[in-house]
C-alpha positions in Angstrom: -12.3 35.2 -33.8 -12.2 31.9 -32.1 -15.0 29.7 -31.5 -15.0 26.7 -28.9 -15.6 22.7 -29.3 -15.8 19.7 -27.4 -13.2 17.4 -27.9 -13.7 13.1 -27.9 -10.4 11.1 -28.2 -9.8 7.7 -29.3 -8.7 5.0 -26.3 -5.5 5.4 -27.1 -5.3 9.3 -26.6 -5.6 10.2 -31.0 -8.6 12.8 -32.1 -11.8 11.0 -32.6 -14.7 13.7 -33.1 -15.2 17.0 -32.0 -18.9 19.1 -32.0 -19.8 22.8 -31.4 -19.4 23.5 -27.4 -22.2 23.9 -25.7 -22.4 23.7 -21.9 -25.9 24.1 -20.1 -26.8 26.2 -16.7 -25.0 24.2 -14.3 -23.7 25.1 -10.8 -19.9 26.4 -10.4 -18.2 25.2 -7.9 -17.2 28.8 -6.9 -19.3 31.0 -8.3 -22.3 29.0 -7.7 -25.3 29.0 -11.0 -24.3 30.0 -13.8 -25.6 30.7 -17.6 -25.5 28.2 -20.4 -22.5 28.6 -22.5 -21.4 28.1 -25.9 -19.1 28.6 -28.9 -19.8 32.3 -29.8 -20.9 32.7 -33.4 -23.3 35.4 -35.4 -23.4 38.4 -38.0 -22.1 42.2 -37.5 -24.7 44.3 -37.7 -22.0 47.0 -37.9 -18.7 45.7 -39.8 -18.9 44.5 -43.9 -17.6 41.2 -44.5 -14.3 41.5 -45.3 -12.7 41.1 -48.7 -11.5 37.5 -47.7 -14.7 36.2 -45.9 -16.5 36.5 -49.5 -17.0 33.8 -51.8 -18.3 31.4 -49.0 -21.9 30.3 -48.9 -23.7 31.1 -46.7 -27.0 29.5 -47.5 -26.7 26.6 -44.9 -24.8 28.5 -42.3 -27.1 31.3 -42.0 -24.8 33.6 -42.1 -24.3 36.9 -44.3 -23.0 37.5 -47.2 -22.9 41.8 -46.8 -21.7 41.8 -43.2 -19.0 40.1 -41.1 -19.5 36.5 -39.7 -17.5 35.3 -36.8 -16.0 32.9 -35.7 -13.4 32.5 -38.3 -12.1 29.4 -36.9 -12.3 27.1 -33.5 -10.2 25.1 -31.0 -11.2 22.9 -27.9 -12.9 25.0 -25.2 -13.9 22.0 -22.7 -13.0 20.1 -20.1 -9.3 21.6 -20.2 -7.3 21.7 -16.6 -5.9 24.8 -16.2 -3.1 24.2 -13.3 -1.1 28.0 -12.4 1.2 29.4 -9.6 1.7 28.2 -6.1 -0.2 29.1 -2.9 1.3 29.6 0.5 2.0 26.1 1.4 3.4 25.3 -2.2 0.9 23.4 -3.7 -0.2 24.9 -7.1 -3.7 25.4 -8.5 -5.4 22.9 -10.4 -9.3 23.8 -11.9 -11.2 22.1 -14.6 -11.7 24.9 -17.0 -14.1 25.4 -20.0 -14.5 28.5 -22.6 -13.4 30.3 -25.8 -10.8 32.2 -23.8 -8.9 28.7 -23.4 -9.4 28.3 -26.9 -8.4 31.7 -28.5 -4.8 31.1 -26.7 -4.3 27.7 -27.5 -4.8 29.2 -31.3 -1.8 31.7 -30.4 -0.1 29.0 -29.5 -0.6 27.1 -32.7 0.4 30.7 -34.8 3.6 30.4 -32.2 4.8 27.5 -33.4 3.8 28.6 -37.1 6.0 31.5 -36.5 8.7 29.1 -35.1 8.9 27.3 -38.1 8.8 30.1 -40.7 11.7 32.0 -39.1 13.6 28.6 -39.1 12.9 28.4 -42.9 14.4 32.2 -43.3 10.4 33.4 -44.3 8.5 36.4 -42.4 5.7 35.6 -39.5 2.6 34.8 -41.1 0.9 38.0 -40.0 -2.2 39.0 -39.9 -3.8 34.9 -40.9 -7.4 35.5 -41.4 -6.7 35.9 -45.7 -4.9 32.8 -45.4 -7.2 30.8 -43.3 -9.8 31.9 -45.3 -7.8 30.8 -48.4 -7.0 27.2 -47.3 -10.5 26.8 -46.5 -11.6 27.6 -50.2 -9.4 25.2 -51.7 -8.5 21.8 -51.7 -6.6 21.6 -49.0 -8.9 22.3 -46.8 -10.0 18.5 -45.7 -6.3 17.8 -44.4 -5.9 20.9 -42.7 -8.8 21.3 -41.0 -11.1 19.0 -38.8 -14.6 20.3 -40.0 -17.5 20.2 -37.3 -20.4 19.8 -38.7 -22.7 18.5 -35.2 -23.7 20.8 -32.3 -24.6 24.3 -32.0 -25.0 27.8 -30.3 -28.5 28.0 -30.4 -29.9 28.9 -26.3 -33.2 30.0 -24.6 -32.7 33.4 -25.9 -31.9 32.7 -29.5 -33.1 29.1 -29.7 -32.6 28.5 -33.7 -29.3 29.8 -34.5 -27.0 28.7 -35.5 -26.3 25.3 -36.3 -22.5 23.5 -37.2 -22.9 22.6 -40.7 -20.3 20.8 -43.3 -17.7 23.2 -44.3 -17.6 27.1 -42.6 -20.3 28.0 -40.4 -21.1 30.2 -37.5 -20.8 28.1 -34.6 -17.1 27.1 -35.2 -15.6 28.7 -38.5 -13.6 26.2 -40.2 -13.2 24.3 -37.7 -9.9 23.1 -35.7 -6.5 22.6 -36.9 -5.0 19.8 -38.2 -1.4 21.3 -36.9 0.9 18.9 -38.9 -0.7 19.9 -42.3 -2.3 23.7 -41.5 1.0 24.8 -40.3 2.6 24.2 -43.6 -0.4 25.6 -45.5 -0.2 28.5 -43.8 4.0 28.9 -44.5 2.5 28.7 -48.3 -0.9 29.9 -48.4 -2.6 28.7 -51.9 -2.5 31.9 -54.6 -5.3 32.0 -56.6 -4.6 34.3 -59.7 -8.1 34.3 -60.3 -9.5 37.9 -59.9 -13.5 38.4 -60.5 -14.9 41.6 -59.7 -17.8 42.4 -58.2 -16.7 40.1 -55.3 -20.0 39.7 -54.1 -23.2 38.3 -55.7 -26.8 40.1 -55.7 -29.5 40.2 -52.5 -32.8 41.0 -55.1 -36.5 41.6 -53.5 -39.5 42.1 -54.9 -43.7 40.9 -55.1 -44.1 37.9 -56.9 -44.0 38.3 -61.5 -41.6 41.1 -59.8 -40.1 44.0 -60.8 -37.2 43.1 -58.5 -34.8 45.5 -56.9 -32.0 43.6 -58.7 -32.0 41.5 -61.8 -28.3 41.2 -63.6 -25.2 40.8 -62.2 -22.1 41.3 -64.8 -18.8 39.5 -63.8 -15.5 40.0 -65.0 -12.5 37.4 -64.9 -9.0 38.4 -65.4 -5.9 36.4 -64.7 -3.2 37.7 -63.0 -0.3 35.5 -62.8 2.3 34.5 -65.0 1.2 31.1 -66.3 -2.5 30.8 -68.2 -5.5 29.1 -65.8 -8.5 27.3 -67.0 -11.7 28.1 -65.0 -15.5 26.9 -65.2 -18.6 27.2 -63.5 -20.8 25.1 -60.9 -23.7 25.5 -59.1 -26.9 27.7 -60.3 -30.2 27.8 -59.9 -33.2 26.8 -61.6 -34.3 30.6 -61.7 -30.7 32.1 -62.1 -29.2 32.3 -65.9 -25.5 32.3 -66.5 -24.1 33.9 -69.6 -20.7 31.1 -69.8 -20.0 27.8 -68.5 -15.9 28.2 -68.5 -12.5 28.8 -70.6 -9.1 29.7 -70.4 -7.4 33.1 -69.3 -3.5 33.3 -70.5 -1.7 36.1 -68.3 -2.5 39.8 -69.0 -4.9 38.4 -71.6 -8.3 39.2 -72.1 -10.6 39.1 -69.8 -14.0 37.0 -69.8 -17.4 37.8 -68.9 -20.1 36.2 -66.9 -23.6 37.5 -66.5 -26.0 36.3 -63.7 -29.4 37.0 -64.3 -32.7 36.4 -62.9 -35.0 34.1 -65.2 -38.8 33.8 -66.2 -38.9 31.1 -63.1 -37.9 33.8 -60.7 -41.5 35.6 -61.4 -43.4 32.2 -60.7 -42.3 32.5 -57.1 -45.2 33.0 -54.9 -43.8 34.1 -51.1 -40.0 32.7 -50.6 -36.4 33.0 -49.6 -34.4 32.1 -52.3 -31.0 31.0 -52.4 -28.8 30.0 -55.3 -24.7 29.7 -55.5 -22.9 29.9 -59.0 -19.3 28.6 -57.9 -15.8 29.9 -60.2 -13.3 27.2 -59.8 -9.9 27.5 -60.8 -9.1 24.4 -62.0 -5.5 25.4 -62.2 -5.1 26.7 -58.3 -8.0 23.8 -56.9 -10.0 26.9 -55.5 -13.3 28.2 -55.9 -14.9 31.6 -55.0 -18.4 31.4 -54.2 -21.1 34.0 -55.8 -24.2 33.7 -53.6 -27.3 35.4 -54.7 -30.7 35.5 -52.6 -34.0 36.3 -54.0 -36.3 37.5 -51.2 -40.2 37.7 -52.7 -43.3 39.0 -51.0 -41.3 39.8 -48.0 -42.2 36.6 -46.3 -39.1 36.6 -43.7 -39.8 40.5 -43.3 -36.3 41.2 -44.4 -36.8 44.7 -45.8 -37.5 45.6 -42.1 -40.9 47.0 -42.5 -44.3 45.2 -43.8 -43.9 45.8 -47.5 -45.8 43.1 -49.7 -48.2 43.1 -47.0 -51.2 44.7 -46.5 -51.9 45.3 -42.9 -55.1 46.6 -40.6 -54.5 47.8 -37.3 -52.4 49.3 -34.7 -49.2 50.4 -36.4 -47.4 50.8 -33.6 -48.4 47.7 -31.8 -47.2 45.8 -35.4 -43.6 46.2 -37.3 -40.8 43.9 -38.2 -38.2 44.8 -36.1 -34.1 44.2 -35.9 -32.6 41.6 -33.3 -30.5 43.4 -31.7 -32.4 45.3 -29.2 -32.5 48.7 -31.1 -33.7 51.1 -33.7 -36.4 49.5 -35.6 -38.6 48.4 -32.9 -37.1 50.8 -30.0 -35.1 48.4 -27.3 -37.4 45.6 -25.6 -40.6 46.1 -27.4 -42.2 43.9 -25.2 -41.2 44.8 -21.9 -38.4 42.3 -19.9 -38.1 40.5 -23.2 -35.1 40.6 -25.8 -36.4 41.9 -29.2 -34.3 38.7 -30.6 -37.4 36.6 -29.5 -39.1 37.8 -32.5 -37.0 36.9 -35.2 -36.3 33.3 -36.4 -34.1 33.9 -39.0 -32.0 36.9 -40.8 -32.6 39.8 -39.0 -35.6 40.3 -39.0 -38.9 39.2 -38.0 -43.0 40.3 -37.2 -43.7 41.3 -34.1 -47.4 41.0 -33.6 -48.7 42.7 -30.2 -52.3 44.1 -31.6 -54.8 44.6 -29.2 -57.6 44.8 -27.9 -58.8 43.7 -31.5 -57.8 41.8 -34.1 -54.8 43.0 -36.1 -54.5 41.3 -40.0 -51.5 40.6 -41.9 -52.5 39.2 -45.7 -50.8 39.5 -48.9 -52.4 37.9 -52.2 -50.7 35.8 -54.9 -51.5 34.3 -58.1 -52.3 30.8 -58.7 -53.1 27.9 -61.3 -56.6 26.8 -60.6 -56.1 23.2 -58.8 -52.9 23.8 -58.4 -51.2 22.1 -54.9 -49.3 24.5 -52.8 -47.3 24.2 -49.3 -48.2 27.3 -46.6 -45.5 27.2 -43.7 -44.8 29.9 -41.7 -43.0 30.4 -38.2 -44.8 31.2 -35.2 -43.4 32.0 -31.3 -45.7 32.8 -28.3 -43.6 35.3 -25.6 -45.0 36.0 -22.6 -44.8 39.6 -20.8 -42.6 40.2 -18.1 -44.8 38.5 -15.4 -45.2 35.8 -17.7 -49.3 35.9 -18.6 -49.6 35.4 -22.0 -53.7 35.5 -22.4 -55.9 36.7 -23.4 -54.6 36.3 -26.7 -55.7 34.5 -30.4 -54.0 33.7 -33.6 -55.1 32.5 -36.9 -53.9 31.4 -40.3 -56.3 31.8 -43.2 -56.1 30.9 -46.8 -59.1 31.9 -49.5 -61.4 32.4 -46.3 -60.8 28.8 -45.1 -59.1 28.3 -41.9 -55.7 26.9 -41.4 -54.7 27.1 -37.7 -56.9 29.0 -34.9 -56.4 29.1 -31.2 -57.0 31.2 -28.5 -55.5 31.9 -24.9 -52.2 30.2 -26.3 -49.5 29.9 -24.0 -45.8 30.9 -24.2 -44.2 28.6 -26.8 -41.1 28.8 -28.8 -40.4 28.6 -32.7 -42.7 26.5 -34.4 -43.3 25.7 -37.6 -46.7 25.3 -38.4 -47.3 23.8 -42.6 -50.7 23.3 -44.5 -50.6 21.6 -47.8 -53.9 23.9 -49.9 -54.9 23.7 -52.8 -55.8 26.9 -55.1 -59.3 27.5 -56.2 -59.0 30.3 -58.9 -55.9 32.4 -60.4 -55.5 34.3 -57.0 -55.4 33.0 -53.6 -55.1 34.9 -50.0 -52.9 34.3 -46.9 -54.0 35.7 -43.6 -53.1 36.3 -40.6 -55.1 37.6 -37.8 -54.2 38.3 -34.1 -54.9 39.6 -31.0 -52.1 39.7 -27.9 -52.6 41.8 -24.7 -50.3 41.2 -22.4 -47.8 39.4 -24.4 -46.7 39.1 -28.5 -46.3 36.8 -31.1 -43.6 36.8 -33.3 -44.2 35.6 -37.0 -41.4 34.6 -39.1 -40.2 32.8 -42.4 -43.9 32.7 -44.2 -43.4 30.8 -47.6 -46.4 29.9 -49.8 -44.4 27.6 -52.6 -45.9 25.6 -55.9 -45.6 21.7 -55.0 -44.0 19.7 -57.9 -45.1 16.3 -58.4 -42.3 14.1 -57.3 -39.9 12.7 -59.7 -39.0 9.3 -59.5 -34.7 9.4 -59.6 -34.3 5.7 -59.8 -36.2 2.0 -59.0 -34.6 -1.4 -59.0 -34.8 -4.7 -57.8 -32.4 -6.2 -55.4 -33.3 -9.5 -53.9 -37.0 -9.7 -52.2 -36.9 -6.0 -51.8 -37.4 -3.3 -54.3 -35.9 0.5 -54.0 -37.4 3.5 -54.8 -35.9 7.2 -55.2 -37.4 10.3 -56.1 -36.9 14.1 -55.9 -39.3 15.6 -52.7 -39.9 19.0 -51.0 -38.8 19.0 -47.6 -41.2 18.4 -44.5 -43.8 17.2 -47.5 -45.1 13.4 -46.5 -45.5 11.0 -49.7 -47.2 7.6 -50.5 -45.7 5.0 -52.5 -49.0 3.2 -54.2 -49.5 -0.3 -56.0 -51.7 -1.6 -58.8 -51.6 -4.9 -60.8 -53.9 -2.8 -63.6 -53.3 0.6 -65.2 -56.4 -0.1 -66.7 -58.5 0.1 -63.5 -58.6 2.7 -61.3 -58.1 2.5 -57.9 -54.4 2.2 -56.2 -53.9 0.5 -53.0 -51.4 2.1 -50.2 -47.9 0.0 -49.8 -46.8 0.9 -46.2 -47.3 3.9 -44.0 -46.4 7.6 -45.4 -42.8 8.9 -45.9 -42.0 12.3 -44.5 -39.5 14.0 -46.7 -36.3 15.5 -44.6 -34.2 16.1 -47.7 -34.8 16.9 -51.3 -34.2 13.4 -52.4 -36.2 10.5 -50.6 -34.5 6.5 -50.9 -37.4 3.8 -50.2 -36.5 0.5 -49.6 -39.9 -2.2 -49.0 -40.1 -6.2 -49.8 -41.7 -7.6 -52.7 -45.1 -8.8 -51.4 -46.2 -10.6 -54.4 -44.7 -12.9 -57.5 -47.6 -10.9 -59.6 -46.5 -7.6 -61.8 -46.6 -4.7 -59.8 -46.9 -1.4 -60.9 -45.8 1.4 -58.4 -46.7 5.0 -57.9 -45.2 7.9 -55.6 -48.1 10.5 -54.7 -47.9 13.3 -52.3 -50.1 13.0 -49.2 -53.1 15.6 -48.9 
């Protein structure tokens, strides 16, 4: 499967960048409007992912690690002239072109040549590619062969958060686009890796928070099947994921070694999350790794199971379920009438469809907590409109302990948005709620975490000329203040420039030294 990209040369006609393809609603000069376009990219809801699409993560990407992703790969898809035939005066056709059906022949194209070249060198077509392809992209090789998009997106009215290009495979454009003069080789000698570890797959777990979990252990076994002895080790992991070895060395038709993955005590202090851990087996012999993802889903706060387990609900039941994105099943097709049921989800699968009326529906689940104890509430919220487009009367609120978070009435339609409340806990229990009303429209609700805060941790500070540079571990979306004192002794710290909002888990500061007086400095998160 071929995805599309836009392609930006150098001024003297070499590749320069490429991003996702994505063209908007324009006007054809033939056909007259027509619908925005993109690179095509998403998850089977009906094919596995094949044997040779495992060992990827799929934790940036979105993507699956049970079902089949697509594309597997991409090729230019814009502003291409397609000039064909000859009309009755002799002049031939000449149109400027875009789309992944330009793109999915140039790629045969490319696997021409490939061919060429292989029956040149006496050696068999290179077949069916995707094991290969999927091979190079595993190993080391993959940098020289492929040109890795990592900017643009297929996101669209209709599905407006997935998915995005991200380094390394995603679901916008694969791999990415050849790098002809290297991949073509590659793919004349794919790399072997002799490394075999079975299960091929790592563990989706789920489960309230201090569990029991559906899953807990994973047991992996590593044998070597080629003719010269590998060395292997491990990378990766998770602060709430055990791993039974760290590495060794497998001589052919030896014995074979044995990893367990396992969930840890930390995996109980998860309140209402997503997540996502990747324990990586490289072959240090071959240069390849296989990728073991495993995904810890607790209090069913991205409604993944496809129902409201976790939660407790009151109401309408069948104005209220998660439902599927792809227009059946679940939810039955169109559960708001005249709109896709893919409105509703933000992520995975699935999502809450909240259409309760004419009173108030409530969604709450409770956890425990540490009395004191700072936490982050976020949660996904859409507003969709019926098919004459009214929206109210309609009202939505976010609750926690009986105080109130968000509330808002006769909302208009609105698309994802992420809505974050930084609480802290009063007792050794706290409530999230949710209550709604909708008539002639629906929300959707999706992605509702309720995490512990960690204090920051200061990574590194140092001194370089008049300024001074801070760095410290940070939760994402979180805003922190960097704080002064001359005096540990007093109390009292004084603010040294405006907030910093976190967009990564590791935040770099950089101020100027204001005064020739010792300074002590502070990082504190922002209530």
């Amino acid at each position: 499967v071929v995805g599309g990209t836009t392609l930006t040369l150098s001024s003297t006609g070499e590749w320069s960048s490429e991003t996702s393809w994505l063209t908007p609603a324009a006007n054809d000069p033939l056909f007259g409007a027509t619908p925005e376009e993109a690179s095509g990219g998403g998850i089977s809801l009906v094919y596995g992912i094949p044997s040779w699409q495992q060992g990827i993560s799929m934790t940036a990407n979105q993507g699956s690690t049970t079902m089949r992703n697509v594309p597997d790969v991409a090729m230019v898809a814009d502003n291409i002239n397609v000039v064909w035939g000859t009309d009755f005066i002799g002049q031939s056709s000449d149109f400027p072109e875009a789309g992944t059906s330009l793109a999915a022949p140039l790629w045969a194209g490319l696997l021409a040549l490939a061919n060429q070249q292989a029956a040149a060198k006496g050696q068999p077509p290179v077949g069916f590619v995707n094991p290969a392809l999927y091979a190079i992209g595993k190993s080391a090789l993959y940098a020289s062969c492929f040109h890795d998009i990592t900017t643009g997106s297929n996101t669209n009215s209709s599905s407006p958060t997935k998915y995005q290009a991200v380094a390394g495979y995603d679901l916008c454009t694969g791999w990415g686009t050849p790098n002809g003069d290297n991949l073509i080789p590659a793919l004349l000698s794919p790399p072997l890796d002799n490394l075999r570890i079975t299960p091929p797959l790592g563990f989706t777990s789920q489960g309230r928070n201090g569990g029991p979990f559906s899953v807990s252990t994973e047991t992996y076994t590593l044998t070597n099947t080629g003719s010269t002895p590998l060395t292997w080790s491990l990378a990766g992991g998770s602060s709430w994921l055990n791993v039974s070895a760290t590495g060794g060395t497998l001589n052919p038709g030896g014995p074979s070694a044995t990893v367990t993955v396992s969930l840890n005590a930390n995996a109980n202090r998860l309140l209402i999350t997503h997540a996502s851990g990747n324990v990586l087996f490289q072959n240090l012999t071959a240069g390849t790794t296989q990728n073991r993802q495993f995904d810890l889903y607790v209090g069913n706060g991205g409604f993944e199971t496809g129902d409201l387990t976790d939660w407790t609900y009151v109401g309408d039941t069948t104005l209220t379920f998660a439902l599927a994105g792809d227009d059946a099943d679940v939810a039955g097709q169109e559960a708001l009438p005249g709109q896709p049921d893919e409105l509703f989800v933000h992520s995975g699968i699935y999502g809450g469809y909240l259409g309760q009326w004419p009173d108030n529906g409530t969604l709450s689940q409770t956890v425990p907590t540490i009395a004191g104890q700072k936490l982050l509430i976020s949660f996904w919220l859409t507003s969709i409109s019926d098919d004459q487009g009214h929206t109210a009367p309609n009202g939505f609120a976010a609750i926690w302990n009986g105080s109130t978070l968000f509330t808002a009435t006769n909302l208009p339609a609105f698309g994802w948005t992420n809505l974050q409340y930084m609480v802290s806990s009063a007792g050794t229990s706290g409530t999230l709620e949710f209550d709604f009303n909708n008539t002639p429209g629906a929300f959707g609700l999706d992605d509702v975490t309720v995490q512990a805060l960690p204090a920051p941790l200061l990574s590194s500070a140092m001194i370089s000329g008049g300024n001074f540079s801070l760095s410290w571990s940070a939760v994402m979306n979180v805003s922190y203040q960097i704080q002064s004192s001359a005096d540990l002794f007093r109390f009292g710290w004084t603010n040294v420039g405006n907030p910093f909002l976190a967009t990564s888990n590791l935040v770099q500061v950089s101020l100027p030294i204001e005064t020739t007086s010792n300074q002590f400095y502070r990082v504190v998160m922002v209530q």
